[in-house]
N, C-alpha and C positions, 0 to 999 in steps of 0.2 A: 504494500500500500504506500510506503515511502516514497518508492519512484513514482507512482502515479500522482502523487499528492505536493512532489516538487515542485519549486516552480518551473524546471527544465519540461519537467510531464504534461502539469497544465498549459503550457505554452505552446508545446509541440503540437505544429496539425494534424501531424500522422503518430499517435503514442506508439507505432510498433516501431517507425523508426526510432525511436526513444529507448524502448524497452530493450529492443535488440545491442544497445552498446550498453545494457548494464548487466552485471554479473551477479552470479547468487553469492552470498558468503562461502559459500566452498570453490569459487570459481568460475562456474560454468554459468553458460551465457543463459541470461533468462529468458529471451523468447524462446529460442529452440527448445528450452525444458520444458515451457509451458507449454509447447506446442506437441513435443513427442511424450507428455506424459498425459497429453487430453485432458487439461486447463482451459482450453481456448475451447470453443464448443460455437459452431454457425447456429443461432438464430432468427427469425424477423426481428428488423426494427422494431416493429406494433408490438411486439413483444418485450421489450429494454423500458423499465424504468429510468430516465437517469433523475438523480436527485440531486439538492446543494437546497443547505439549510435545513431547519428544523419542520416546517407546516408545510400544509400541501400547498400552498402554493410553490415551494422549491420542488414539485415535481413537473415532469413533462418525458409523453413517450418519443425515444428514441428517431423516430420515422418522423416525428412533428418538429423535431430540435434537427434533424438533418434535412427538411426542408426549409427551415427557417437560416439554415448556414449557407443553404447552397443560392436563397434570393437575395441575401450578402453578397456574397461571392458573384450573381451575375450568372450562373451556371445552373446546369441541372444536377438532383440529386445522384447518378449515375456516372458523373464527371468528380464528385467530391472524393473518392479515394485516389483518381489517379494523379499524377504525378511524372513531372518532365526528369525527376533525378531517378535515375536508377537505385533501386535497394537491393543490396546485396543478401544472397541468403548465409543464414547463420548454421553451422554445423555443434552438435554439443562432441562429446566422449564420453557422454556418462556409460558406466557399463549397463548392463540390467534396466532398459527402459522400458515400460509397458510400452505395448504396441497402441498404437491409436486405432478407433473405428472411424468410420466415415458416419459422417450425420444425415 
């Protein structure tokens, strides 16, 4: 939650570019962990609460808050993950990794 909660995290437009140059305490890179031990899970947006703050009014679903970035941004919602810099993928070593399923 540290890294998310950074101000590097909350800043970043893409948190997985974020996520991916930070390490766990033993080392290894934390996307790739979070990704090869099935952490990360595809959902619908309509389905993501995101929250900030204590009342409901700091809630709003996911698909509403990435329409409301993407009429910011001038763009449609289907253009907001992409990205003119390439992201490199990350590789871990952990030995012993659960296998992931597909969703």
């Amino acid at each position: 939650m540290r890294v998310i909660e950074s101000d590097a995290g909350q800043s970043a437009w893409e948190l997985g570019e974020h996520i991916s140059t930070q390490k766990f305490p033993d080392g290894m890179n934390m996307l790739a962990i979070l990704h090869e031990e099935n952490y990360i899970k595809k959902l619908p947006t309509k389905d993501i609460m995101v929250t900030f703050g204590t009342s409901k009014d700091g809630r709003i679903p996911l698909n509403e808050l990435n329409q409301m970035l993407a009429d910011e941004k001038g763009t449609s919602v289907d253009k907001l993950g992409t990205s003119e810099k390439s992201t490199s993928t990350v590789k871990s070593n952990r030995k012993n990794v659960k296998k992931t399923t597909k969703v």
